[in-house]
C-alpha positions as CSV (number, residue, x, y, z in Angstrom):
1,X,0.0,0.0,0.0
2,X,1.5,3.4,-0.9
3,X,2.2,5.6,1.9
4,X,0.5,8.4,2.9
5,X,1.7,12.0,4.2
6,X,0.1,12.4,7.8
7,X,2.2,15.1,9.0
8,X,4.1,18.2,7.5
9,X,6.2,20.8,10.2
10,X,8.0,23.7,8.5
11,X,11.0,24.7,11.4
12,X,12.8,28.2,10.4
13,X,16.3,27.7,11.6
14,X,19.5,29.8,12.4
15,X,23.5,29.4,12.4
16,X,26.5,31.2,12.4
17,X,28.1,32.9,9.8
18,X,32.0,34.3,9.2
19,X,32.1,38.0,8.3
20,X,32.4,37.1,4.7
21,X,32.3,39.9,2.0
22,X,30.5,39.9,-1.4
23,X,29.5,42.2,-4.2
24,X,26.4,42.4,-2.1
25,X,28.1,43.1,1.2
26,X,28.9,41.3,4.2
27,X,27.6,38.2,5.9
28,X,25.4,38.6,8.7
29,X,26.3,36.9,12.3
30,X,23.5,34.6,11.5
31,X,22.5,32.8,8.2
32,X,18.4,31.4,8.0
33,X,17.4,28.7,6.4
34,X,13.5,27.0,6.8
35,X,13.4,23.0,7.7
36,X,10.7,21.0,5.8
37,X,9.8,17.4,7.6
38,X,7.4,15.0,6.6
39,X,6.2,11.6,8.0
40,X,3.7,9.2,6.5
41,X,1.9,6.6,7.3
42,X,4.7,4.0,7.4
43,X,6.4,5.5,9.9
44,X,9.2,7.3,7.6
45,X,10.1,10.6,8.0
46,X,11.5,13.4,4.8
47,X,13.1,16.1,5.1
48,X,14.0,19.2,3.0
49,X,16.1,22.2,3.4
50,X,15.4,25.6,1.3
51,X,16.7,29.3,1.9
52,X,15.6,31.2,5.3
53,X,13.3,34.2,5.9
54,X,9.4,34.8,6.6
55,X,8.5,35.0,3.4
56,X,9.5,31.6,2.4
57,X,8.1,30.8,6.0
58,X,5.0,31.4,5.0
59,X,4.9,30.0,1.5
60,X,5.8,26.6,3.2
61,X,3.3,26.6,6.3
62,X,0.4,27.7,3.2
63,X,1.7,24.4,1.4
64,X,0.7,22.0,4.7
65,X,-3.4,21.3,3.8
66,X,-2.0,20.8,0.0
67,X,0.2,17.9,1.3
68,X,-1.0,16.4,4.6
69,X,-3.3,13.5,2.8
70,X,-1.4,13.0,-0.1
71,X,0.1,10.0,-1.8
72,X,3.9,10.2,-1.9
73,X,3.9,8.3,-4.6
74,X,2.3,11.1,-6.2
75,X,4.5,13.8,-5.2
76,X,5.1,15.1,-8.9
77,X,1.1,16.3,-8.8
78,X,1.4,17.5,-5.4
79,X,4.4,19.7,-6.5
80,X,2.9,21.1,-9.1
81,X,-0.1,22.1,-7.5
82,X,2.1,23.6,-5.1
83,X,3.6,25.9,-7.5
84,X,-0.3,27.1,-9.0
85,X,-0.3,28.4,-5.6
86,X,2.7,31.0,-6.0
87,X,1.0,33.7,-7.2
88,X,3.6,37.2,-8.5
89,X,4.5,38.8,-5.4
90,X,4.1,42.6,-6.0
91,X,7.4,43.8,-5.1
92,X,8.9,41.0,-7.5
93,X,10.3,43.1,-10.4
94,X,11.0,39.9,-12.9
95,X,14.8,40.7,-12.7
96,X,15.7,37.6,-10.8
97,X,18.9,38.1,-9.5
98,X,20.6,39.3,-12.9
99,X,21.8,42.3,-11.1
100,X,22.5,40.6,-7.6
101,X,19.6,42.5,-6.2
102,X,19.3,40.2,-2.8
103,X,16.1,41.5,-2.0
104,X,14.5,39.7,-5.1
105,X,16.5,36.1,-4.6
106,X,13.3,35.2,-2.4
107,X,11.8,35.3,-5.8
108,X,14.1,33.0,-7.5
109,X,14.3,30.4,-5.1
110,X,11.0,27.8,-5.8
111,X,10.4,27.2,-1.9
112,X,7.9,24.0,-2.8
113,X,11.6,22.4,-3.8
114,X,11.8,21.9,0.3
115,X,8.3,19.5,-0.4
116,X,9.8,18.3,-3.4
117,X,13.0,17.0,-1.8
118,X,11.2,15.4,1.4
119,X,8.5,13.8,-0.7
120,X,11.2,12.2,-2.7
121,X,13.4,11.1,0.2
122,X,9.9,9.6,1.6
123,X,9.7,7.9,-1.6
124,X,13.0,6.6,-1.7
125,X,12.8,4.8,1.8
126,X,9.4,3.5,0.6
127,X,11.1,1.9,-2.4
128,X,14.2,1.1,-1.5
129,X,16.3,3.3,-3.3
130,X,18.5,6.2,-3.1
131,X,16.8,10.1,-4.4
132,X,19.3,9.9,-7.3
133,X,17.8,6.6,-8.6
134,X,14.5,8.5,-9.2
135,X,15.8,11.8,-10.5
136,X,15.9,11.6,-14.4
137,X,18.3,8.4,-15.9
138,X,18.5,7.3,-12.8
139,X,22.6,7.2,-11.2
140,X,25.0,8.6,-13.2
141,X,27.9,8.2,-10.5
142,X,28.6,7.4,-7.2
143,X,30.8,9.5,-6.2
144,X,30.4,13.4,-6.2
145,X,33.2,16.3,-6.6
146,X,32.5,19.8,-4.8
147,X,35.2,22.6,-4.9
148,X,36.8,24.8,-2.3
149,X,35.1,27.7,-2.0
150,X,36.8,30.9,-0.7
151,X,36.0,33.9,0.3
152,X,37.8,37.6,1.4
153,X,37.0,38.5,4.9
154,X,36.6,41.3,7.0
155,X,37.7,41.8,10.3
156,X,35.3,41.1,13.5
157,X,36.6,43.3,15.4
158,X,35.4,46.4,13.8
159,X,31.8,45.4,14.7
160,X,30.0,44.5,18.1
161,X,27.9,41.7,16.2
162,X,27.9,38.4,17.5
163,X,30.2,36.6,15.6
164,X,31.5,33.2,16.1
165,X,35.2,32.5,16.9
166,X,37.0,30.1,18.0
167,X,34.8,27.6,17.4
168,X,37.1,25.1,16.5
169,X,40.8,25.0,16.5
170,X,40.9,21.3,15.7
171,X,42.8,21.9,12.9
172,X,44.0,25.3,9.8
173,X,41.0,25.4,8.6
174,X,38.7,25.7,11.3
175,X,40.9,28.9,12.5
176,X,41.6,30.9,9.5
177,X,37.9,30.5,8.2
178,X,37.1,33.1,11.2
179,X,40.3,35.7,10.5
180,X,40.0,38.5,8.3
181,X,41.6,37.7,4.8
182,X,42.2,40.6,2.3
183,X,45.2,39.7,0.1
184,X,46.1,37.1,-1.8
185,X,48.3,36.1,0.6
186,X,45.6,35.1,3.0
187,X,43.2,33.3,0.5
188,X,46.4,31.2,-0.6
189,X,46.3,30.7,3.5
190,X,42.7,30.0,3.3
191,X,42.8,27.3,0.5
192,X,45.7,25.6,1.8
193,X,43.9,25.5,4.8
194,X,40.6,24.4,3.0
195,X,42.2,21.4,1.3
196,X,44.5,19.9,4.4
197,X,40.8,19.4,5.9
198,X,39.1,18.6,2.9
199,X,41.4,17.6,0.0
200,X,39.8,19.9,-2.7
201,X,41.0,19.0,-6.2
202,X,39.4,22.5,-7.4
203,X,38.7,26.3,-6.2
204,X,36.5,29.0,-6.5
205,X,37.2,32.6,-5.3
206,X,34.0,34.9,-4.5
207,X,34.9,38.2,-6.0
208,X,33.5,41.4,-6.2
209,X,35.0,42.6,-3.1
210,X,38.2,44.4,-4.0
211,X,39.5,45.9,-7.4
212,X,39.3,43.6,-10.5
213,X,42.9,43.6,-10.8
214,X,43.6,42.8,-7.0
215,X,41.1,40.1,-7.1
216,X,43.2,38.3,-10.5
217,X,46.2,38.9,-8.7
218,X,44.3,36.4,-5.7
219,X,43.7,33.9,-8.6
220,X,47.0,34.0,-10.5
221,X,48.6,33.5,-7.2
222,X,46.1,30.5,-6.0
223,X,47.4,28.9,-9.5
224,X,50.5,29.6,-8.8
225,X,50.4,27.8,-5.7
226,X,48.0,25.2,-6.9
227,X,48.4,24.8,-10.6
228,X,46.9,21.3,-11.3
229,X,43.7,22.3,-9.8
230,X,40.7,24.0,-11.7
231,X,40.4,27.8,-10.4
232,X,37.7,30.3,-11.4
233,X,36.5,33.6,-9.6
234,X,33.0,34.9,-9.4
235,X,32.5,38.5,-9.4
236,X,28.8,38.3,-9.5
237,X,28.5,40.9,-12.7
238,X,30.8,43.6,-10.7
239,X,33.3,44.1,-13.8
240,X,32.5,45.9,-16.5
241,X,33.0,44.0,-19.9
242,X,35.7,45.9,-20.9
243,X,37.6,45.3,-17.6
244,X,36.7,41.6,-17.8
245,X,38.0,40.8,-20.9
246,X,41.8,42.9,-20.5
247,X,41.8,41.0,-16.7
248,X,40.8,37.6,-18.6
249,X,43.0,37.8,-21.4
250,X,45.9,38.6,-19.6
251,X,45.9,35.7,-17.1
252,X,44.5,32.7,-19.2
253,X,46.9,30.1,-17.8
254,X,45.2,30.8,-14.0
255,X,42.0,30.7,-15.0
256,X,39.8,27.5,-16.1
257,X,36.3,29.5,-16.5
258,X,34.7,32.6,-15.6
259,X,31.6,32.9,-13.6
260,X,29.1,36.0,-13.8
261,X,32.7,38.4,-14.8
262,X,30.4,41.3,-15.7
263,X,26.4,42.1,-16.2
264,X,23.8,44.4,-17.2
265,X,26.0,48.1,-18.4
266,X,25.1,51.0,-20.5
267,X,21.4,49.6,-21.4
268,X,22.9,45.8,-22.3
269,X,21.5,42.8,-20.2
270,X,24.6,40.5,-18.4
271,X,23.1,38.4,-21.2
272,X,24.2,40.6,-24.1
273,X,27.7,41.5,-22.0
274,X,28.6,38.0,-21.4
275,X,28.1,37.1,-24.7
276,X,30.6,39.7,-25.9
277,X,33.0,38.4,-23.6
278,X,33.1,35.4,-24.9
279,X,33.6,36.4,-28.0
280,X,36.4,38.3,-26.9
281,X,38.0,36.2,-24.7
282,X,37.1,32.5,-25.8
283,X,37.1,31.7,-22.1
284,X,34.0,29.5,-20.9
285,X,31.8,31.6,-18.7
286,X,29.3,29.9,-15.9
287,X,26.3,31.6,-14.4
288,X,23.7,31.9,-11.5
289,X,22.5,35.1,-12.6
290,X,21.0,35.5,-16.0
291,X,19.6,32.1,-16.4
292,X,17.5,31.1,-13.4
293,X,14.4,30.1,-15.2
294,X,14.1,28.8,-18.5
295,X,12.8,31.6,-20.3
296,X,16.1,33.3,-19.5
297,X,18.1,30.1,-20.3
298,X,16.4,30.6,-24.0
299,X,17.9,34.1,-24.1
300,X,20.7,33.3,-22.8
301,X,21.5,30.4,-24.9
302,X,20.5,31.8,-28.4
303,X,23.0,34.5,-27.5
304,X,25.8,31.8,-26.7
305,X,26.5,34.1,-23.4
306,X,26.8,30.7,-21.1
307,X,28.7,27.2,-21.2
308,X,27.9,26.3,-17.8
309,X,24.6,26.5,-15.5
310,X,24.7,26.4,-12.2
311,X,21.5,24.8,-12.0
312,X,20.6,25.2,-8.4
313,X,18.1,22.9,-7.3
314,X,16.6,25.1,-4.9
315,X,16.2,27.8,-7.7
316,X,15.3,25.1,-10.3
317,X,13.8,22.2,-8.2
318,X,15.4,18.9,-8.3
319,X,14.0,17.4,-10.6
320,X,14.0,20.7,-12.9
321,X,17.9,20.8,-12.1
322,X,18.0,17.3,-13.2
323,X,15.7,18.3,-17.2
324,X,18.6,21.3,-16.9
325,X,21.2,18.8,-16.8
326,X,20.0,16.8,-19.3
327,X,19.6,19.1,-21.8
328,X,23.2,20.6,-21.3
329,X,25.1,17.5,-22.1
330,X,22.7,16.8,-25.2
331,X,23.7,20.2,-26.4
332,X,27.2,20.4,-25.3
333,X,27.1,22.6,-22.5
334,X,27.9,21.5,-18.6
335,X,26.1,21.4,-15.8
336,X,27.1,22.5,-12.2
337,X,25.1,24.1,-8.8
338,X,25.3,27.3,-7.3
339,X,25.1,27.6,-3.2
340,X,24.6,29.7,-0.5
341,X,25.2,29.4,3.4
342,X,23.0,25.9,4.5
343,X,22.9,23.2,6.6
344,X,24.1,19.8,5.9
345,X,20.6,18.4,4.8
346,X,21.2,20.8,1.3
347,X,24.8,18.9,1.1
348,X,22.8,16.1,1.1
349,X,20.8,16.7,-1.4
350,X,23.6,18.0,-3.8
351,X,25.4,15.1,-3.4
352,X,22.1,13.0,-4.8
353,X,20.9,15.5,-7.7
354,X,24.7,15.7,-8.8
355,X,24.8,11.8,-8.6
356,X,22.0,11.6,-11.3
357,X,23.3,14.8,-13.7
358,X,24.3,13.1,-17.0
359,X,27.6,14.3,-18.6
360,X,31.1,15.9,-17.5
361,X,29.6,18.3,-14.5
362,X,31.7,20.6,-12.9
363,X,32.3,20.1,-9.3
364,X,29.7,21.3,-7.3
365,X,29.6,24.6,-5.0
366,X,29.2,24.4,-1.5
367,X,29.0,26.6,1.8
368,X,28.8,23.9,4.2
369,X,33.0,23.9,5.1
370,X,32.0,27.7,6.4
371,X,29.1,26.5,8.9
372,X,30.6,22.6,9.5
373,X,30.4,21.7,12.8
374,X,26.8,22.9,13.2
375,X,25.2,20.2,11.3
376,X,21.5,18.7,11.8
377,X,21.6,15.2,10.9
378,X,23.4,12.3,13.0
379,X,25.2,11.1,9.5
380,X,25.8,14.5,7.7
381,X,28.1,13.6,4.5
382,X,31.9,14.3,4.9
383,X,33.9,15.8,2.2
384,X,37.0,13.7,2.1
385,X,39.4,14.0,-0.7
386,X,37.3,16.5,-2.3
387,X,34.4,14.0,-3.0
388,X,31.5,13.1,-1.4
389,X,30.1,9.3,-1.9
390,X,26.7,8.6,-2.7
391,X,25.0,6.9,0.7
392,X,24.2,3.1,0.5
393,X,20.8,3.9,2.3
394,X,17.4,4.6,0.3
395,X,15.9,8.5,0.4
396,X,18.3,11.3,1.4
397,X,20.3,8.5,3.1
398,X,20.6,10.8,6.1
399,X,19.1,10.9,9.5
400,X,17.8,13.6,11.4
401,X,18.7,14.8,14.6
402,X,15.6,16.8,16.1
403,X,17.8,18.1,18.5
404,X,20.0,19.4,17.1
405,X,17.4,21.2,14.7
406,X,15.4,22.1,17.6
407,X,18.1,23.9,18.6
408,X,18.7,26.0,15.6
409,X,14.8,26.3,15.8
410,X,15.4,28.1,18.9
411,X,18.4,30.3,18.0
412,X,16.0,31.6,15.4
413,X,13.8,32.6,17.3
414,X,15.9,34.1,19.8
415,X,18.0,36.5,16.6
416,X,17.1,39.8,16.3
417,X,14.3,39.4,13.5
418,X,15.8,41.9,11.4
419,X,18.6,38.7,10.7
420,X,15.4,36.7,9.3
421,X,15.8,37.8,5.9
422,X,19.3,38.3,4.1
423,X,20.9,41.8,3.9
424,X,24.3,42.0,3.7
425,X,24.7,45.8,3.6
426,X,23.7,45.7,7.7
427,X,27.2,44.4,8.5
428,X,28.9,46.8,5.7
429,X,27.8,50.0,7.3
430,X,30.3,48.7,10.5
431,X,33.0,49.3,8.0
432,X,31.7,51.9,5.7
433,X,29.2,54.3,7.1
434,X,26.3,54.6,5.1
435,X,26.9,51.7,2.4
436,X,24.6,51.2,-0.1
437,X,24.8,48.1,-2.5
438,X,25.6,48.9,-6.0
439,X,26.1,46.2,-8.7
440,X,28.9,47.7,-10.4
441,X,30.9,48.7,-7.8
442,X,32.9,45.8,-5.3
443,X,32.3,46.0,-2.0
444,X,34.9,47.5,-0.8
445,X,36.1,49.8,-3.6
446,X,34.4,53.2,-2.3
C-alpha cells in the first residue's frame, strides 16, 4: 500500500556565519534557512532544506493542507499544485537576481523544492532506493566532486555583532575561516587550509570585493600555488566588460572559467555582456545570474552568453535541475550548482541530484565547510578527498537529529528578526558608514 503524508512541520532555523564579503556586502552573524519534515503513514520521516526568511516561512506553512493526505507516490502532482499556488508577489520586479539585487532572490528560489526534496526522500525509503535513482536516468555516479570555496573576509573586530570565533581549532581550517583575509596572501592561507581538511582538487574565489585587478592577482597566485587544480572567480557581474576581458586575457593560464565576470552596463543585459565576452575572450563563462528560469536560459543560450549553469536545485527544483542537466550535455554545454550558506541536509541533497546529472559536470559549489560543525543530521556527509560518496541507504540517506534542529529552531527565534531575511549591507555600514549596495561597484572599492 503506498504511503500516505500524515504530517508536515516547517522549522525556520539559524546558524553562524564568518564576516564574509561579497559584491552584495557582508555576511550577517547569523545565516536562515527553513526545515521541511514530513512523516507518512509508514512510519518514515523526509526532510527538505530551502533558503531562510518569513516570506519563504509562510509560503511553506500555506503548502501543509495541499500535502498532509497526499500519496507520496504522487509527489510530482502535489508539486505542481504547489507551484499554481505561487501567485507574482508585488514587489517581484521579474529581474531575478541578474543584477545581484538580494532583496529579489526570495523570488528566484521555488520554496515547494523543500516538499519536493522530502517527498522524494519519503519515496525513496518506501522503495528502497536512493533520491538519485529517481531523478531523471537514474545514477549517473557514485561519487560526487565539490570545490573549495573561498571567500575575502573582514575583520570582527570592527563590529560589536555576535560573531562566532574560535569555534574550532581542531585543525587550519577551522581557524583561518574566522580571521580576516584581504590579500592574496591570505586566500592562498585559506585554500591551503581548505584542502589539508578537505582535500579539494578545485577552487573557487567569491569576487567582487576588491578591485578587478587585485582580485586576478588572488587567482593568479592561488594557481600559482595550486596549478593542477581547476580555479575560477566569481564576481557576480561587478566588472565591466571591458575590464573583464583585458583581466581575462591577460591571465588565461590561471584561469579555467569565468563565472558571472560582468552584467547588465550602459542599457545591455549581463546576457548581451557575457556574450561579448566570450567572443572576446574564448574563455568558458558559468552563471547563476541571467539564467535562473528557462525563459532566460532561452535568451541566454541563443545569445551563446553561457557554457555552464549552475543549476541550483533550490532555484530550479530537483527534478527541474536534473531536465537542466540533461539538456546541457545533449547540447554540449555543462552542468554545475550554485550555493549559499546551508545546513548539511542541502549537502545532502547535492550530493544526490549531482549523482544523477548526466555528462562531465563541474564540481559542485558548497558553503557547508564555512558552517561545518553545526550540522542537523546524526550522519551529515563528509567531504574527504574532495568528493562526497553517494549513501548506500534509500531516500536522502541521512538521518535527522531533532535536537540538534530544535536547537537551531530556537536560535531563530531568539536572533534579532531583522537577521530573518538576508541583507548583507547591515554588516557593511560597521565598516563603511552609510553603504549602499551597488552592482557595479565591489564592496569595498568606495
Amino acid at each position: 500500500m503506498q504511503p500516505i503524508v500524515k504530517s508536515m512541520t516547517v522549522y525556520p532555523v539559524a546558524g553562524y556565519d564568518s564576516m564574509t564579503l561579497t559584491l552584495s556586502g557582508c555576511h550577517a552573524p547569523y545565516f536562515t534557512r527553513n526545515i521541511v519534515v514530513l512523516t507518512d503513514s509508514l512510519g518514515h520521516t523526509g526532510i527538505g532544506e530551502i533558503h531562510g526568511g518569513e516570506y519563504t516561512k509562510q509560503q511553506l506553512e500555506s503548502y501543509i493542507p495541499e500535502v498532509v493526505g497526499r500519496s507520496v507516490a504522487d509527489y510530482r502532482q502535489v508539486v505542481n499544485d504547489l507551484r499554481k499556488l505561487n501567485a507574482r508577489a508585488k514587489t517581484n520586479t521579474g529581474e531575478g537576481i541578474q543584477s545581484l539585487d538580494i532583496s529579489q532572490l526570495k523570488f528566484v528560489v521555488q520554496s515547494e523544492t523543500a516538499v519536493e526534496c522530502a517527498l522524494m526522500d519519503l519515496l525513496g525509503q518506501f522503495l528502497d532506493l536512493p533520491v538519485a535513482a529517481l531523478l531523471g536516468d537514474g545514477i549517473q555516479r557514485q561519487s560526487v566532486e565539490f570545490l573549495g570555496y573561498l571567500f575575502y573576509i573582514e575583520d570582527t573586530k570592527k563590529t560589536d555583532l555576535p560573531y562566532l570565533l574560535n569555534d574550532d581549532n581542531s585543525d587550519a581550517w577551522g581557524q583561518v575561516r574566522r580571521l580576516p583575509a584581504l590579500t592574496p596572501e591570505a586566500i592562498v592561507k585559506e585554500a591551503q587550509a581548505a584542502q589539508a581538511r578537505y582535500g579539494f582538487h578545485n577552487f573557487k574565489l567569491k569576487g567582487g570585493v576588491l578591485k578587478p585587478e587585485i582580485e586576478m592577482q588572488t587567482v593568479v597566485a592561488l594557481h600559482q600555488v595550486f596549478p593542477d587544480a581547476h580555479i575560477n572567480i566569481d564576481p557576480n557581474g561587478a566588472w565591466s566588460r571591458d575590464e573583464a576581458i583585458a583581466l581575462v586575457n591577460a591571465n588565461k593560464d590561471a584561469i579555467t572559467y569565468m563565472e558571472d565576470p560582468c552584467g547588465p552596463e550602459n542599457g545591455y543585459s549581463g546576457r548581451e555582456t557575457l556574450s561579448e565576452f566570450k567572443q572576446a575572450t574564448h574563455v568558458p563563462v558559468a552563471t547563476n545570474m541571467i539564467a535562473t528560469d528557462w525563459r532566460q536560459f532561452q535568451h541566454a543560450a541563443a545569445l551563446k552568453s553561457v557554457d555552464i549553469v549552475l543549476a541550483d536545485p533550490h532555484f530550479w527544483g530537483l527534478n527541474g535541475s536534473i531536465r537542466m542537466a540533461q539538456l546541457l550535455n545533449d547540447w554540449g554545454m555543462t552542468w554545475g550548482s550554485h550555493s549559499n550558506n546551508h545546513f548539511d541536509i542541502t549537502l545532502a541533497t547535492y550530493v544526490q541530484v549531482a549523482a544523477a546529472a548526466p555528462g562531465n559536470i563541474t564540481p559542485v559549489d558548497t558553503h557547508y565547510i564555512w558552517q561545518d560543525g553545526q550540522g542537523l543530521l546524526d550522519d551529515g556527509p563528509k567531504i574527504r578527498n574532495g568528493q562526497v560518496p553517494l549513501p548506500d541507504k534509500p531516500g536522502l540517506g541521512v538521518t535527522l537529529n531533532m535536537d540538534r534542529l530544535l536547537a537551531a529552531n530556537r536560535l531563530y527565534q531568539q536572533i534579532d528578526p531583522r537577521y530573518y531575511d538576508r541583507d548583507d549591507a547591515r554588516s557593511m555600514q560597521y565598516l563603511i558608514p552609510n553603504w549602499q549596495y551597488n552592482a557595479k561597484k565591489p564592496a569595498l572599492v568606495r
